[in-house]
mmCIF file as Biopython writes it, N, C-alpha, C and O atoms, coordinates in Angstrom:
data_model
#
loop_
_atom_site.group_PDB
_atom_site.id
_atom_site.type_symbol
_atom_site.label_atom_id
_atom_site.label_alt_id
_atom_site.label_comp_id
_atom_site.label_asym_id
_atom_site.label_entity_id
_atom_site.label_seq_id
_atom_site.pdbx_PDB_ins_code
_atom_site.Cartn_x
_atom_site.Cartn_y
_atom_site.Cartn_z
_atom_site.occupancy
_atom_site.B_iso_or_equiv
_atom_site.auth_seq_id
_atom_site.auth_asym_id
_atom_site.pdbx_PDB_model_num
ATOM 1   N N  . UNK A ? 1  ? -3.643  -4.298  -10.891 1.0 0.0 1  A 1 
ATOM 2   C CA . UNK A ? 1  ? -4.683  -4.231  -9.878  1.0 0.0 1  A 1 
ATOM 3   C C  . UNK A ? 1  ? -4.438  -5.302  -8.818  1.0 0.0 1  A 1 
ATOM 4   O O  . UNK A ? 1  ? -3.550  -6.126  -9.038  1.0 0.0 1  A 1 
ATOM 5   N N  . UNK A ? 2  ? -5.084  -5.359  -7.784  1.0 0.0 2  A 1 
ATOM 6   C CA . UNK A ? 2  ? -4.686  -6.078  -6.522  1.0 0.0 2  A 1 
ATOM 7   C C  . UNK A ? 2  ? -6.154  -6.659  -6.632  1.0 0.0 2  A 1 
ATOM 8   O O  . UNK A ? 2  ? -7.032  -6.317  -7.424  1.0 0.0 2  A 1 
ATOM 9   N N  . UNK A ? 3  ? -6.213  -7.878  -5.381  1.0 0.0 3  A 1 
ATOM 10  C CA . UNK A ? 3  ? -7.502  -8.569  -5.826  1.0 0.0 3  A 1 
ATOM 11  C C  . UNK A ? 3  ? -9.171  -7.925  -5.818  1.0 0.0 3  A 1 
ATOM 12  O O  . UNK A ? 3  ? -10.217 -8.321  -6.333  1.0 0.0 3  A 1 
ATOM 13  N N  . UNK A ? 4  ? -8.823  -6.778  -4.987  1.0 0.0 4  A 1 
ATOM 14  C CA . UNK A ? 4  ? -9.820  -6.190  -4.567  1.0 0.0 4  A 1 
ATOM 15  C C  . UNK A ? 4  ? -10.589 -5.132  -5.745  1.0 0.0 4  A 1 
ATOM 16  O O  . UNK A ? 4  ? -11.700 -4.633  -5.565  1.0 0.0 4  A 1 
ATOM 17  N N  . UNK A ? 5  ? -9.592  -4.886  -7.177  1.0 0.0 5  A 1 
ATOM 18  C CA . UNK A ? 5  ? -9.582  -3.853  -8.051  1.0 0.0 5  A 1 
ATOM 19  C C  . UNK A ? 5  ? -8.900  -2.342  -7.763  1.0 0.0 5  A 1 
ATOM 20  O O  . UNK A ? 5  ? -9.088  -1.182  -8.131  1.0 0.0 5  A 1 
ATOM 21  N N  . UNK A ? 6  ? -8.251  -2.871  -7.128  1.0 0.0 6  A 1 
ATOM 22  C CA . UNK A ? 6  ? -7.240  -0.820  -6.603  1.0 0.0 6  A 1 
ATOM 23  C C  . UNK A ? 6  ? -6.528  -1.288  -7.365  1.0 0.0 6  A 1 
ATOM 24  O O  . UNK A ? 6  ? -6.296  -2.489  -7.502  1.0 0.0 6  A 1 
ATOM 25  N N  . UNK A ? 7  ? -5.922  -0.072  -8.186  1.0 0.0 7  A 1 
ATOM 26  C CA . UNK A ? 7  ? -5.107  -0.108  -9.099  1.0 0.0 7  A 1 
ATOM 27  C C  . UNK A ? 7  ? -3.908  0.416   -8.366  1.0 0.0 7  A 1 
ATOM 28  O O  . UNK A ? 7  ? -4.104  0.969   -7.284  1.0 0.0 7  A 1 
ATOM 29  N N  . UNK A ? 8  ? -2.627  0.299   -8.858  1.0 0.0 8  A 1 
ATOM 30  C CA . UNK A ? 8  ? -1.611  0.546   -8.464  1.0 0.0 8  A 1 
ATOM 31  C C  . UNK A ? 8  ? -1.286  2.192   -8.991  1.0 0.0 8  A 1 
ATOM 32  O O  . UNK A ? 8  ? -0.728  2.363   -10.076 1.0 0.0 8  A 1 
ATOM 33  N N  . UNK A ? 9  ? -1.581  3.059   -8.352  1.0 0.0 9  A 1 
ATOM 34  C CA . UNK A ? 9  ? -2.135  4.580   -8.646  1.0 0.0 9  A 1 
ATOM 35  C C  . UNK A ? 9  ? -0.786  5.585   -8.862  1.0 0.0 9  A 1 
ATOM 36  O O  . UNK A ? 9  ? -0.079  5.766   -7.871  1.0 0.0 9  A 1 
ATOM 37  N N  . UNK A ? 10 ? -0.471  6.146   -9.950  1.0 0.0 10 A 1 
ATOM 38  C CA . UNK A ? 10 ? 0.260   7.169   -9.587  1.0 0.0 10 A 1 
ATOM 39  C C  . UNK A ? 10 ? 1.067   7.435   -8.683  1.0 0.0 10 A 1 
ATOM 40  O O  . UNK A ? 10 ? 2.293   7.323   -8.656  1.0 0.0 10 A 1 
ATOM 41  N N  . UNK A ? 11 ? 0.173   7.883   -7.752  1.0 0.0 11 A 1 
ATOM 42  C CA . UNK A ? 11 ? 0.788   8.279   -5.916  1.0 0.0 11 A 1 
ATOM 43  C C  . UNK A ? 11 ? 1.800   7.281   -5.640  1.0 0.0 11 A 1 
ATOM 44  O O  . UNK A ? 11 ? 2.916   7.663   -5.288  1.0 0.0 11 A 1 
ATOM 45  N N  . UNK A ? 12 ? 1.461   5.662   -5.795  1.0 0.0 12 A 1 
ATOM 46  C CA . UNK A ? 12 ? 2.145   4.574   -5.490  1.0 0.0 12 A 1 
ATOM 47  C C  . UNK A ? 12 ? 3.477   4.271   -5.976  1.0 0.0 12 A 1 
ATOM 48  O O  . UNK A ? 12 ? 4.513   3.819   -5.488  1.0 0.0 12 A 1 
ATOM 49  N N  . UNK A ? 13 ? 3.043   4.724   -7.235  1.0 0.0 13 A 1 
ATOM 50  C CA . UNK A ? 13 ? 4.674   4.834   -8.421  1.0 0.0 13 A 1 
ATOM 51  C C  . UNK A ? 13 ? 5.552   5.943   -7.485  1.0 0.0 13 A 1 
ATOM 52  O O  . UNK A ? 13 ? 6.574   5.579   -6.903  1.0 0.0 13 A 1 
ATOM 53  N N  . UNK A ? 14 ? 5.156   7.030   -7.419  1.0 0.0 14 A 1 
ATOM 54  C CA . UNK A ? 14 ? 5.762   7.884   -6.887  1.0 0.0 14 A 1 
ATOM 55  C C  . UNK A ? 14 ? 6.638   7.916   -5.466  1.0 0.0 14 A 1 
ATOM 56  O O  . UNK A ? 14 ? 7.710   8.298   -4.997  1.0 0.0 14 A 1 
ATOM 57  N N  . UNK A ? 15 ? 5.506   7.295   -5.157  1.0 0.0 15 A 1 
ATOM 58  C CA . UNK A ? 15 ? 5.691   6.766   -3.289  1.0 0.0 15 A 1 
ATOM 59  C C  . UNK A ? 15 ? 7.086   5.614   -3.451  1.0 0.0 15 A 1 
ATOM 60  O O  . UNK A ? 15 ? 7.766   5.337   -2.463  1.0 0.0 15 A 1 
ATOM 61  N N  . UNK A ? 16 ? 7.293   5.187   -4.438  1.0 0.0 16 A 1 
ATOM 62  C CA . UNK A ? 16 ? 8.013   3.414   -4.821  1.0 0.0 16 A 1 
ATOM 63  C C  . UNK A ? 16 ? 9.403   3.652   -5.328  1.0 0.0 16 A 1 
ATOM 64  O O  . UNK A ? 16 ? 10.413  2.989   -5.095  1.0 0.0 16 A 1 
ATOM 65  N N  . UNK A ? 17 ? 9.184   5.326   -6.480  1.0 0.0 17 A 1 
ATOM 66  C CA . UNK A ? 17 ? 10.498  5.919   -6.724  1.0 0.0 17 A 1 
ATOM 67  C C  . UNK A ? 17 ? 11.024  6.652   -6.044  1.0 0.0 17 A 1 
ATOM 68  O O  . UNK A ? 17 ? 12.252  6.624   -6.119  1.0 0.0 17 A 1 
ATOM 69  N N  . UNK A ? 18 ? 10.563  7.393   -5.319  1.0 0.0 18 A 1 
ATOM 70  C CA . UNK A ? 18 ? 11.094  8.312   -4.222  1.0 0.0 18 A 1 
ATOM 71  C C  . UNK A ? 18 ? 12.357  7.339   -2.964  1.0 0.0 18 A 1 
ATOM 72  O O  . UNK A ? 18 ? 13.519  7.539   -2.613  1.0 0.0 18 A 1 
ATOM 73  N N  . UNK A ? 19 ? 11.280  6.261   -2.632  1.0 0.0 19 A 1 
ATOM 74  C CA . UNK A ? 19 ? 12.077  5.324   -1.963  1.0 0.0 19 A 1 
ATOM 75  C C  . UNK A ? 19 ? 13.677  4.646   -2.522  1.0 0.0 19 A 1 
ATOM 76  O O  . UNK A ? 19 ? 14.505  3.995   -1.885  1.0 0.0 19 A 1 
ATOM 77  N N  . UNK A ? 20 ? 13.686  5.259   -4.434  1.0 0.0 20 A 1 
ATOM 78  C CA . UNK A ? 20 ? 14.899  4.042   -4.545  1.0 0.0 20 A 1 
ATOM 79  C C  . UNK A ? 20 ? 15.702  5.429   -4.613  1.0 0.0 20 A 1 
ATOM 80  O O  . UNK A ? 20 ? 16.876  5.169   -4.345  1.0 0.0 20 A 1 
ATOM 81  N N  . UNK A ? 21 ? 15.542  6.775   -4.860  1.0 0.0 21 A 1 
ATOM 82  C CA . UNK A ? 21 ? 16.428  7.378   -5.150  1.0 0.0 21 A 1 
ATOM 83  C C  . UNK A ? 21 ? 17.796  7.517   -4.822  1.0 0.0 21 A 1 
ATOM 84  O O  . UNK A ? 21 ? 17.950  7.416   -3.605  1.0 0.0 21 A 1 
ATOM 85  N N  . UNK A ? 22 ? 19.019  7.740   -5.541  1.0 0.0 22 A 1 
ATOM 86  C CA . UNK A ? 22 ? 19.987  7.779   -5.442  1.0 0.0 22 A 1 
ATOM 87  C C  . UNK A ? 22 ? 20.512  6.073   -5.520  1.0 0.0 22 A 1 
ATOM 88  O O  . UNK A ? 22 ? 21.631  5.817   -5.076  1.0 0.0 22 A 1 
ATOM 89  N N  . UNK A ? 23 ? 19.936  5.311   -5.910  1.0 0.0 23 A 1 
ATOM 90  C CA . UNK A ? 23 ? 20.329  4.197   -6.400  1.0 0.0 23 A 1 
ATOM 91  C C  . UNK A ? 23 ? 20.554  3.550   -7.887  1.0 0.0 23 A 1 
ATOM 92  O O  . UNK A ? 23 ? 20.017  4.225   -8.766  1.0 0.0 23 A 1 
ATOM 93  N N  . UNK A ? 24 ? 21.096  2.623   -8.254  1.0 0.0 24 A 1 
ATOM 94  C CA . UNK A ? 24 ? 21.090  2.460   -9.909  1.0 0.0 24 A 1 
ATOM 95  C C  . UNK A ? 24 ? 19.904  1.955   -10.496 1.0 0.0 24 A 1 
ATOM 96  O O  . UNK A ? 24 ? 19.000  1.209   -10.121 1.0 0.0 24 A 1 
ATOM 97  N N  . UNK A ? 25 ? 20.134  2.485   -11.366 1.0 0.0 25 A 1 
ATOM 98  C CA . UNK A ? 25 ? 18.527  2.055   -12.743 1.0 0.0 25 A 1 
ATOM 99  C C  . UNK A ? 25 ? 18.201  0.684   -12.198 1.0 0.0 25 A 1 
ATOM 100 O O  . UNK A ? 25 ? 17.124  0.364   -11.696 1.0 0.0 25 A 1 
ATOM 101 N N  . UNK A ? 26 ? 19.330  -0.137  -12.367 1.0 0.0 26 A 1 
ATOM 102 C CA . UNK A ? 26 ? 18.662  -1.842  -11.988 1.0 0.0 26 A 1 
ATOM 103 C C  . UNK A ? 26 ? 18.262  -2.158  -10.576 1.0 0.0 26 A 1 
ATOM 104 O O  . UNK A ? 26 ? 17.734  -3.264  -10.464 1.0 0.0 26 A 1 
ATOM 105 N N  . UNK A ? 27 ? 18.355  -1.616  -9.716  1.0 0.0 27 A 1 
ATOM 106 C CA . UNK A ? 27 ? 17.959  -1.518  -8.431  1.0 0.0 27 A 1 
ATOM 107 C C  . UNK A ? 27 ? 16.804  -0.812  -7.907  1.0 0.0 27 A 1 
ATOM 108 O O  . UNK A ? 27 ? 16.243  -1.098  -6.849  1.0 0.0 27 A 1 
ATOM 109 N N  . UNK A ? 28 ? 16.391  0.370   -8.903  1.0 0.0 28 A 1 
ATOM 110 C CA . UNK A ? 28 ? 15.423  1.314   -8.819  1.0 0.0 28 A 1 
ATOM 111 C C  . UNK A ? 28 ? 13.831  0.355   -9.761  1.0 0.0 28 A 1 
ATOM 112 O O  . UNK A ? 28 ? 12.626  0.224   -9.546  1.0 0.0 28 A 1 
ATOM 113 N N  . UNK A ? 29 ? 14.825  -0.089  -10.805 1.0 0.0 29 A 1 
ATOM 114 C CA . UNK A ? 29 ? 13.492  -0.605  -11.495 1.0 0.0 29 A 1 
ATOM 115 C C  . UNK A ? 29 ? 12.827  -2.201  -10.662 1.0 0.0 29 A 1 
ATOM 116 O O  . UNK A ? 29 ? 11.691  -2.635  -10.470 1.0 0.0 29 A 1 
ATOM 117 N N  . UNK A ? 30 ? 14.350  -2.748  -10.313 1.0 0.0 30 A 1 
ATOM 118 C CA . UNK A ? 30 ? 13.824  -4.256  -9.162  1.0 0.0 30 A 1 
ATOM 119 C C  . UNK A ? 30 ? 12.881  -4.133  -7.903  1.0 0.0 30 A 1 
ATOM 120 O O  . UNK A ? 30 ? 12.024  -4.890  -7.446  1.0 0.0 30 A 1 
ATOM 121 N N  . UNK A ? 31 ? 13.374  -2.849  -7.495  1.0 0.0 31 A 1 
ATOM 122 C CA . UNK A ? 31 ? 12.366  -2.390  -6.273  1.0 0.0 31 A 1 
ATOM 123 C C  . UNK A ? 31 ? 11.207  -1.881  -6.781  1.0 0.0 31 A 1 
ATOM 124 O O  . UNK A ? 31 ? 10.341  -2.024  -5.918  1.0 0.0 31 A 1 
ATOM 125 N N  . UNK A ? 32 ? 10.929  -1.552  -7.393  1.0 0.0 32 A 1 
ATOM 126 C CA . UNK A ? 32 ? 9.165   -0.607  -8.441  1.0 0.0 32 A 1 
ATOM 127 C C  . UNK A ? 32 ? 8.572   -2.217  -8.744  1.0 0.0 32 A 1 
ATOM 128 O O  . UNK A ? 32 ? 7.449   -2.615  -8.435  1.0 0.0 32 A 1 
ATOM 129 N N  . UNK A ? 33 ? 9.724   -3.072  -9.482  1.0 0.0 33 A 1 
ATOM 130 C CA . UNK A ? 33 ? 8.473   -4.279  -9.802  1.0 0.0 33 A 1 
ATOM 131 C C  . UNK A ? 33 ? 8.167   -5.043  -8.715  1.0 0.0 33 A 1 
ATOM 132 O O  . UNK A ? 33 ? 7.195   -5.799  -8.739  1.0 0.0 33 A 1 
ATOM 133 N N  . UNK A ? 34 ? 9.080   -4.909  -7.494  1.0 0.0 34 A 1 
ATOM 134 C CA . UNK A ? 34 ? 8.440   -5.860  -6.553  1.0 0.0 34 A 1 
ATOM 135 C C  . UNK A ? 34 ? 7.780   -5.404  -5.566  1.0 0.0 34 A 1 
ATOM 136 O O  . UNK A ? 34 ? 7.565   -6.202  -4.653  1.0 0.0 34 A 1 
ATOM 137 N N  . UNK A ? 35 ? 7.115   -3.622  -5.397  1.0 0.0 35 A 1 
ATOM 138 C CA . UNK A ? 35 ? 6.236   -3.243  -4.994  1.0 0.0 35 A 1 
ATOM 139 C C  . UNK A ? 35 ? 4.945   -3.733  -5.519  1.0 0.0 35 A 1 
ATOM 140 O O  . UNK A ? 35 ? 3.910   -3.942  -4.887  1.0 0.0 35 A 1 
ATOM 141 N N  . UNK A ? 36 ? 5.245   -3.923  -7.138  1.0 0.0 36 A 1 
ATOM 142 C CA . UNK A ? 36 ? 3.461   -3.677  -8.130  1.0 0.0 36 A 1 
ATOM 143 C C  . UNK A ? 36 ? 3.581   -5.543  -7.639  1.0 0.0 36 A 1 
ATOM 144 O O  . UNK A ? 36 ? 2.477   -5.941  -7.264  1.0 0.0 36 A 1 
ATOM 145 N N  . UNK A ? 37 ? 4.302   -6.270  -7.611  1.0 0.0 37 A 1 
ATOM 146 C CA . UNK A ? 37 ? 3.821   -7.168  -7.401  1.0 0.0 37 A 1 
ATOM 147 C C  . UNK A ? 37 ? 3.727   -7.961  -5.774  1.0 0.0 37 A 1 
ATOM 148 O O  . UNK A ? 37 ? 3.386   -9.099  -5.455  1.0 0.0 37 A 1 
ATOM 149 N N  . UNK A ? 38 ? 4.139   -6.926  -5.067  1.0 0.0 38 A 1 
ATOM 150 C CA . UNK A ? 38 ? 3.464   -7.004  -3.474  1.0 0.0 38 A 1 
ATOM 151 C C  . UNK A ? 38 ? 2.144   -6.399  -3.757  1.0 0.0 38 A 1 
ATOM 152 O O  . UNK A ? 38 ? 1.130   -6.982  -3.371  1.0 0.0 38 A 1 
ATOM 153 N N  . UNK A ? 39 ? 2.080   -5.402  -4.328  1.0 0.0 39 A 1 
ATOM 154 C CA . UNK A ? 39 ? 0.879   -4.749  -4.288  1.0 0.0 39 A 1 
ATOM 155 C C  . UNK A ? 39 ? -0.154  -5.661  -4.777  1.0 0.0 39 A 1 
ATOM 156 O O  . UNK A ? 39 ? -1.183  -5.814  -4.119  1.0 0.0 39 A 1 
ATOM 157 N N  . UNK A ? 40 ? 0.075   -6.396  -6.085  1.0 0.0 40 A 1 
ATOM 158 C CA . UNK A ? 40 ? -0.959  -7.386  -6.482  1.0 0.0 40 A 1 
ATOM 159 C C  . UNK A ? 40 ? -1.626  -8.362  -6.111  1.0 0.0 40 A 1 
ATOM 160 O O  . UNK A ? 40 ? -2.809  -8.659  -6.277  1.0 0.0 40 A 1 
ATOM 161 N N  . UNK A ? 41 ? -0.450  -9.052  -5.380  1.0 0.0 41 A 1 
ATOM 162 C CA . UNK A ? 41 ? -0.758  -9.770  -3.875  1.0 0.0 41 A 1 
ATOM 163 C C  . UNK A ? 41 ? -1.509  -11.298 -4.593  1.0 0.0 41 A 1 
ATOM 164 O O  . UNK A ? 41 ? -2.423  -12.041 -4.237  1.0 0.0 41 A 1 
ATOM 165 N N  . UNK A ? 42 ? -0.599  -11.258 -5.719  1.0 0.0 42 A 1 
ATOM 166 C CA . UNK A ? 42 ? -1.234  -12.884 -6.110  1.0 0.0 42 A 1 
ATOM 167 C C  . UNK A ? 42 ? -2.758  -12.701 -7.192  1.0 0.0 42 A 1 
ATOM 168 O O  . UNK A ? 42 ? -3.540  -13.559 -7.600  1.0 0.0 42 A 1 
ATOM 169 N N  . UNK A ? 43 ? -2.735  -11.765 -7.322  1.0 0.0 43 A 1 
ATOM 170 C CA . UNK A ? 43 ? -4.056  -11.154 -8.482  1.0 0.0 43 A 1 
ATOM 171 C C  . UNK A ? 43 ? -3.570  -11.406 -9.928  1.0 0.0 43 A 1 
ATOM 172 O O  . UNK A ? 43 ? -2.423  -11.106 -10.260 1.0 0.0 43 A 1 
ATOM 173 N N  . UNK A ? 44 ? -4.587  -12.042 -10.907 1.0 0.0 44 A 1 
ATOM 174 C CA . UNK A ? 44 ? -4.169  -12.009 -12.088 1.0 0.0 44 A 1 
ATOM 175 C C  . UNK A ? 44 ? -3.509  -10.613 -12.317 1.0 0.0 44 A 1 
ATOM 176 O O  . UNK A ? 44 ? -3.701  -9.647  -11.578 1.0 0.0 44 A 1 
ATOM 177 N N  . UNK A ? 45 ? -2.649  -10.613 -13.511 1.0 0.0 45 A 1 
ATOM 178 C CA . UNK A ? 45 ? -1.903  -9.374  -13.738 1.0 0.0 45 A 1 
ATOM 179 C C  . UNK A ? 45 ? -2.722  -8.941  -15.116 1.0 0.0 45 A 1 
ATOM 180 O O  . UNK A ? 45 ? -2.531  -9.341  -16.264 1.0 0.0 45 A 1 
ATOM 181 N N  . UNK A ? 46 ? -3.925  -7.771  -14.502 1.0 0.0 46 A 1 
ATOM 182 C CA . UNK A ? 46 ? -4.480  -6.963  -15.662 1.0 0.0 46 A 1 
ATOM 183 C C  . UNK A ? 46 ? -4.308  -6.391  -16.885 1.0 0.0 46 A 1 
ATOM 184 O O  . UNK A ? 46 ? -5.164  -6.276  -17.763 1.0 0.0 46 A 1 
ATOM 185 N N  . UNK A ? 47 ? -2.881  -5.946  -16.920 1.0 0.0 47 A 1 
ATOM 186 C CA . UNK A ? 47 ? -2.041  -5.334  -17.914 1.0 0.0 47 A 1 
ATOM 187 C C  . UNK A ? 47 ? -0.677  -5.565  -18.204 1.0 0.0 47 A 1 
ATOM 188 O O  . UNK A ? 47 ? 0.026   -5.926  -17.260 1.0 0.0 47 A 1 
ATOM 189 N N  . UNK A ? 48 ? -0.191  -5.439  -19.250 1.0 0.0 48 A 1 
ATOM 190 C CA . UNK A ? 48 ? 1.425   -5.567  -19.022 1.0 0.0 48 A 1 
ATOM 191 C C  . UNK A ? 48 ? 1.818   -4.198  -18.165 1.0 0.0 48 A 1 
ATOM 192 O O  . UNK A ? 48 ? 1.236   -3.216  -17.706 1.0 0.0 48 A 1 
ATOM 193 N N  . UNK A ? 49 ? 3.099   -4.714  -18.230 1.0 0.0 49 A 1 
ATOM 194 C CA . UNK A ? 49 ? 4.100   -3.953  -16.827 1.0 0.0 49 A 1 
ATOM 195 C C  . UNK A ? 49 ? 5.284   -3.551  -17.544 1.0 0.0 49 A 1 
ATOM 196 O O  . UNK A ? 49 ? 6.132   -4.432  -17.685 1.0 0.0 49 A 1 
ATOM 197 N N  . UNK A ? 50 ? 5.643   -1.876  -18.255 1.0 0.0 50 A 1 
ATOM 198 C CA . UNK A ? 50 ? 6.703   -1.375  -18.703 1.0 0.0 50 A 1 
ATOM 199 C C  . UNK A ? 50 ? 7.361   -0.847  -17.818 1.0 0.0 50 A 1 
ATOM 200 O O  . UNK A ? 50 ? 6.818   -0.647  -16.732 1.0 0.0 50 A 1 
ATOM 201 N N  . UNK A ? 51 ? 8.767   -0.460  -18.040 1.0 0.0 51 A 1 
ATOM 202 C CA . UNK A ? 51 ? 9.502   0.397   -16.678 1.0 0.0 51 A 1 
ATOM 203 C C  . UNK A ? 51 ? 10.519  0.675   -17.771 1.0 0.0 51 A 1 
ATOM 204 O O  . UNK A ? 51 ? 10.955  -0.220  -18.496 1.0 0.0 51 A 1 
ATOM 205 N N  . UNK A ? 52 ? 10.917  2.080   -17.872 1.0 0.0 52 A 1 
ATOM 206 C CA . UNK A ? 52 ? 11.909  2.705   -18.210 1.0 0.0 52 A 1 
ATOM 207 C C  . UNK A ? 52 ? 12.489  2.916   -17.311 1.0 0.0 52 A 1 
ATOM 208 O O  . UNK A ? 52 ? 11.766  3.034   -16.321 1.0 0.0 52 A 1 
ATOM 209 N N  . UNK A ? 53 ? 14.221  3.116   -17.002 1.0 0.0 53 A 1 
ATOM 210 C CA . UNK A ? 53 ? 14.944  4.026   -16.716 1.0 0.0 53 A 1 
ATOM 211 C C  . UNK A ? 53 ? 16.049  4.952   -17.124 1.0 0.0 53 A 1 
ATOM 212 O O  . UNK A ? 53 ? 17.237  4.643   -17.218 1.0 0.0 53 A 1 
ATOM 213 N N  . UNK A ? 54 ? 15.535  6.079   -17.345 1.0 0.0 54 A 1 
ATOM 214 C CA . UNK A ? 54 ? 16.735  7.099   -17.764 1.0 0.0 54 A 1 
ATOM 215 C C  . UNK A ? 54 ? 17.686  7.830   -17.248 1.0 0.0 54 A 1 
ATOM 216 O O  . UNK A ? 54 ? 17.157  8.836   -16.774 1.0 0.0 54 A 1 
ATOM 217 N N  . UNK A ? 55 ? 18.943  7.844   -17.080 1.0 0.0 55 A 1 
ATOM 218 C CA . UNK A ? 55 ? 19.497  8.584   -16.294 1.0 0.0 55 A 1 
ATOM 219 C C  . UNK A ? 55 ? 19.959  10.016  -16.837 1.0 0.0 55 A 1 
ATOM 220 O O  . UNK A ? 55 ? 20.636  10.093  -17.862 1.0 0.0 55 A 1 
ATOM 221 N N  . UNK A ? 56 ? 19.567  11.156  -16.110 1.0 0.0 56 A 1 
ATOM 222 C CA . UNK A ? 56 ? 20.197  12.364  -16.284 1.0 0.0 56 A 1 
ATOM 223 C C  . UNK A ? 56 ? 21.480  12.728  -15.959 1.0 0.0 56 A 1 
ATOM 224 O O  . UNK A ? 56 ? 21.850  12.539  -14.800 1.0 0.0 56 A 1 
ATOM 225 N N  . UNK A ? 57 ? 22.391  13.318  -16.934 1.0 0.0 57 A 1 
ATOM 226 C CA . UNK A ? 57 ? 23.418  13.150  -16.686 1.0 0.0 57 A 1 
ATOM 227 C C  . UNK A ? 57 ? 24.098  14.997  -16.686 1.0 0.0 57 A 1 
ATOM 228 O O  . UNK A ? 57 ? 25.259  15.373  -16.524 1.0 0.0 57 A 1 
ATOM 229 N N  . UNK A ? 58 ? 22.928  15.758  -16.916 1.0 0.0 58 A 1 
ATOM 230 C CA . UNK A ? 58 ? 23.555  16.649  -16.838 1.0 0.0 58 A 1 
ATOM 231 C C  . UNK A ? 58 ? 23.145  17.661  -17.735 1.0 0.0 58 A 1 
ATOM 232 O O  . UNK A ? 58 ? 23.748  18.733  -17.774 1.0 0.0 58 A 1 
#
């Protein structure tokens, strides 16, 4: 959540992966955590923070 209580929504994840596509897992997942934590903007951190990445290979 950000200080205000907006949660970091779905849409946002989506909006955050779309942006890394065609890049590697470690680059895709570095850019997702440093959206949620632009997004947080200095807010206690409500929950933990998981991130998978899987690659399809076919």
């Amino acid at each position: 959540m950000d200080k205000e209580g907006n949660f970091f929504t779905r849409e946002r994840l989506v909006d955050a992966l779309k942006e890394t596509m065609g890049t590697s897992a470690d680059q895709m997942v570095a850019a997702t955590l440093l959206k949620i934590h632009k997004f947080a903007s200095g807010a206690d951190q409500s929950d933990d923070i998981t991130i998978m990445a899987i690659r399809y290979t076919g």
